[in-house]
matplotlib code that plots the C-alpha trace (Angstrom):
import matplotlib.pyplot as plt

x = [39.2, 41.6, 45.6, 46.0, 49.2, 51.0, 53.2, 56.6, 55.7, 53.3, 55.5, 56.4, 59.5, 57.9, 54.9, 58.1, 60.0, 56.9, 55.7, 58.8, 62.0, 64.3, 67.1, 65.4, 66.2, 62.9, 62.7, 64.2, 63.2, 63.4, 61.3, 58.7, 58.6, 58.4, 55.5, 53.3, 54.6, 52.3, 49.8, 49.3, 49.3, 46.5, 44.6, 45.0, 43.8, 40.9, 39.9, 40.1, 38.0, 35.3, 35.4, 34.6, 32.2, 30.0, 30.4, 29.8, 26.1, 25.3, 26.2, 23.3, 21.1, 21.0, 20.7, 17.8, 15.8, 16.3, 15.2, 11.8, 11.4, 12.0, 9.8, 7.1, 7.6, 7.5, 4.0, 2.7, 3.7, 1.7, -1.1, -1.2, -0.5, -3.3, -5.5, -4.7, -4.9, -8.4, -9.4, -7.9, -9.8, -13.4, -12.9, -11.9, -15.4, -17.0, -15.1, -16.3, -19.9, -20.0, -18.6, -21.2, -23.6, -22.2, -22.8, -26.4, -26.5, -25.1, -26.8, -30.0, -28.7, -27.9, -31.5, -33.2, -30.8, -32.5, -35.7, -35.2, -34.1, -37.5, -39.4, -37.9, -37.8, -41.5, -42.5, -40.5, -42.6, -46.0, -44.8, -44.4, -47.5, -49.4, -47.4, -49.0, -52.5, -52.7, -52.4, -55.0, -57.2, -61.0, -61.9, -60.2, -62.4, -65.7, -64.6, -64.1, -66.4, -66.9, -63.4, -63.7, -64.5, -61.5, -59.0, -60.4, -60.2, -56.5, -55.5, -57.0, -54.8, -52.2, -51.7, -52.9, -50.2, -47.5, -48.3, -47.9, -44.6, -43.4, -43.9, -42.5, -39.7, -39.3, -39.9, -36.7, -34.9, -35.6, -35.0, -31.5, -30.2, -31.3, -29.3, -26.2, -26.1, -26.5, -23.8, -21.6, -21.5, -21.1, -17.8, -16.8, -17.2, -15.3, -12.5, -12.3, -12.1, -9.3, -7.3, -7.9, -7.4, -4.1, -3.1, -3.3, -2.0, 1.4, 1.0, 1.0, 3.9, 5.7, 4.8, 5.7, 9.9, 9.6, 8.7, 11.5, 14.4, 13.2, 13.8, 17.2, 17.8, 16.3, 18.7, 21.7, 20.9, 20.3, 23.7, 25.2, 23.9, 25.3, 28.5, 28.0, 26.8, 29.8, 32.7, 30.5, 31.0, 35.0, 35.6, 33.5, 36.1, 38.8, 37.8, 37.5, 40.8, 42.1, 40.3]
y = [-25.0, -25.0, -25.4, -29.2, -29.2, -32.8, -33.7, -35.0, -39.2, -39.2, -38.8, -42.0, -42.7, -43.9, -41.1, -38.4, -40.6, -40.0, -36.2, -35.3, -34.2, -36.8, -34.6, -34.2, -36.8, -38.5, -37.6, -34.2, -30.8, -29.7, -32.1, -31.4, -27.4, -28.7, -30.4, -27.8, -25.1, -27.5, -27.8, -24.3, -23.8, -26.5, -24.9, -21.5, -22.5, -24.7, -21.6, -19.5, -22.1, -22.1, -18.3, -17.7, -20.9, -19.3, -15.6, -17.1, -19.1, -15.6, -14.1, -16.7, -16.3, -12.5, -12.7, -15.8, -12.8, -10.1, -12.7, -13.5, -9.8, -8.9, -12.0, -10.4, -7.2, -8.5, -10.3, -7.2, -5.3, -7.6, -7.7, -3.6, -3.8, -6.7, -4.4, -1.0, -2.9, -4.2, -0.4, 0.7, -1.6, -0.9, 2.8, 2.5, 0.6, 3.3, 5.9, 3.8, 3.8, 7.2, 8.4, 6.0, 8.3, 11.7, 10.0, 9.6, 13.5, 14.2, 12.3, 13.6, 17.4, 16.6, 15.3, 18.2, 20.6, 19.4, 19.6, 23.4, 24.2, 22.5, 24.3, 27.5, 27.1, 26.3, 28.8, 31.4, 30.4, 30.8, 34.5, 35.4, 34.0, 35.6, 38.6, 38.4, 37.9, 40.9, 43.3, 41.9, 45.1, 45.9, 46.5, 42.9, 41.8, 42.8, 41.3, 38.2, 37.6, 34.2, 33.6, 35.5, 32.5, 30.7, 33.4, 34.1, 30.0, 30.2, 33.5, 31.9, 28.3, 30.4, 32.0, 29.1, 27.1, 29.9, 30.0, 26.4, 26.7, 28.8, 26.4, 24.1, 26.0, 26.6, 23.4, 22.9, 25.3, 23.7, 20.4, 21.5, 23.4, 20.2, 17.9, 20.4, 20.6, 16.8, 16.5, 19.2, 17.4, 13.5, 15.5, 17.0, 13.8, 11.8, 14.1, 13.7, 9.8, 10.2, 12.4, 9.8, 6.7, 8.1, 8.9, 5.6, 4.2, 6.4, 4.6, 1.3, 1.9, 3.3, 0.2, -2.0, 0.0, -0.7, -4.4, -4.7, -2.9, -5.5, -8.6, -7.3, -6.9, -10.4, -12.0, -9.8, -11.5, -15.0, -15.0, -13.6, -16.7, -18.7, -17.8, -17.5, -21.5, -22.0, -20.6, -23.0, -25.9, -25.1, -23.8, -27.7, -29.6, -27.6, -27.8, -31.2, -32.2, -30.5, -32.7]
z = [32.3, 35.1, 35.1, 35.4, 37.5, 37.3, 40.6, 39.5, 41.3, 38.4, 35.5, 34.9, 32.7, 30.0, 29.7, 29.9, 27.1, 25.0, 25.6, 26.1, 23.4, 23.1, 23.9, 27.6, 30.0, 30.9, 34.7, 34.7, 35.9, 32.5, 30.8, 33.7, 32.9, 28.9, 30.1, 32.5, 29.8, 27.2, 29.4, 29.7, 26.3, 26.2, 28.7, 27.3, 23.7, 25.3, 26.9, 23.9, 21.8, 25.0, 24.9, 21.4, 21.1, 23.6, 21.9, 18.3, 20.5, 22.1, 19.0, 16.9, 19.6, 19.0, 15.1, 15.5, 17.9, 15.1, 12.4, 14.7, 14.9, 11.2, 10.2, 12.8, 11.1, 7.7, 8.1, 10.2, 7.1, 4.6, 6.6, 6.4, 2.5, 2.1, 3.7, 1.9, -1.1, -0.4, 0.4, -3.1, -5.2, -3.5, -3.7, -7.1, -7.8, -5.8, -7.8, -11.4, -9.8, -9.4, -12.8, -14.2, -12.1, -13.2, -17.0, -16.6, -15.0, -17.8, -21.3, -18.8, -18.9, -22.8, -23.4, -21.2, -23.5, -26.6, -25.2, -24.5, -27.7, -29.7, -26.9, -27.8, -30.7, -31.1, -28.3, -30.4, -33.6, -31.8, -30.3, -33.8, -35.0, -32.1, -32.2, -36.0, -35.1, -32.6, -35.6, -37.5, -37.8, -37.0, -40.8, -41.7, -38.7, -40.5, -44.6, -42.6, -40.7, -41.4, -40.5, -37.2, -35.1, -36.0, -35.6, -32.1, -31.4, -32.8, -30.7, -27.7, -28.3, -28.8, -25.7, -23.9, -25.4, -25.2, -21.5, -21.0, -22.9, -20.5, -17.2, -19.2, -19.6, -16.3, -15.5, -17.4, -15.9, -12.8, -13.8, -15.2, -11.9, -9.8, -12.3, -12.6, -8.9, -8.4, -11.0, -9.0, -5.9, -7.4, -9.8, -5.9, -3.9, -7.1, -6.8, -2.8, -3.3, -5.9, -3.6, -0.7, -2.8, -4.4, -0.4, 0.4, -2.6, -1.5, 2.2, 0.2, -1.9, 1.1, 2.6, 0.3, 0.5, 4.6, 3.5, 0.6, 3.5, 5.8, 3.2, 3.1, 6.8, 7.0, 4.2, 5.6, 9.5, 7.6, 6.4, 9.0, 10.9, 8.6, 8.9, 13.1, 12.7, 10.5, 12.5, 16.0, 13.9, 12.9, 16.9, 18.5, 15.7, 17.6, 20.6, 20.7, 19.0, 22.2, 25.1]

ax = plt.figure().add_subplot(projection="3d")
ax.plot(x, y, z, "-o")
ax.set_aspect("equal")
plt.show()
């Protein structure tokens, strides 16, 4: 606002009888420097009042641009934690899918361990028993001769069946490194899920402290924009209680 000088015709004797002291006489040079010294002061806190209004609306206008960001930020940020979280949960499936796998490997390695042990145990019995029937001397041969036939038939099954015990066996054997290998890499891949779903569980918790630091930068600019919009209102009443 600019100095508002007033030229001494304008005064008129009653205006100075009312701005004026009563100890000044209406129409002198004294009341007329009481009254530009006023106006001055007028302008002066006019000006002041302008000044800050306009610093408290630049001030607002700042803080409302950091509140757009940190709410930009904010749903960028719970978009990224949505999505992490949505990663978590399948891998944990996929991790409960492949322990149910490494289960069946092993009840199967469990049942194929049983298995064994009757086989040996019955493959061991028949080695004995054969092992029993190869001593049987020339002499008994000939005072059983009637029972000749048989032990020959029995020998023969004997070895037949000891043979087949032994692919079986091996079969076995086979069976068992297949499923213990099977079961080593499921147990390996298992492990390599864990150690990346734990990873990102970390990102998500980190995530979720960026998130929580930007609700308080965003309540800390709220009020702070609150108090800006307070001290406009208080500096407008002023303001206008001086025009």
């Amino acid at each position: 606002l600019g100095l508002l000088i007033l030229p001494e015709s304008l005064i008129t004797p009653v205006e100075s009888e009312t701005l004026c002291p009563s100890y000044m006489a209406p129409e002198s040079r004294e009341c007329l420097d009481y009254l530009r010294e006023k106006l001055a002061e007028a302008n002066a806190k006019q000006s002041n009042l302008s000044d800050r209004l306009e610093d408290e609306q630049y001030r607002q206008l700042s803080l409302q641009e950091k509140l757009t960001y940190i709410d930009n930020q904010i749903a960028q940020t719970e978009k990224v934690i949505d999505t992490l979280h949505l990663e978590i949960s399948a891998q944990d499936i996929e991790i409960k899918l492949l322990e149910e796998e490494i289960q069946i490997m092993e009840d199967a390695l469990s049942v194929l361990n049983q298995e064994v042990k009757v086989l040996e145990r019955t493959e061991n019995e028949r080695g004995r028993e054969s092992y029993k029937y190869s001593y049987v001397g020339a002499l008994e041969f000939l005072f059983d001769v009637k029972n000749l036939d048989s032990i020959i038939r029995k020998t023969k099954y004997l070895i037949e069946t000891r043979l087949r015990d032994k692919n079986y066996l091996e079969d076995f054997a086979d069976k068992m490194n297949n499923l213990e290998e099977e079961e080593e890499y499921l147990a390996a891949k298992r492990a390599e899920l864990q150690i990346k779903r734990n990873e990102i569980e970390d990102e998500k918790e980190q995530l979720i402290d960026e998130r929580n630091n930007l609700d308080d930068q965003q309540a800390e600019k709220s009020y702070l924009l609150a108090v800006s919009e307070k001290r406009e209102s208080q500096f407008k009443a002023e303001l206008a209680e001086t025009t």
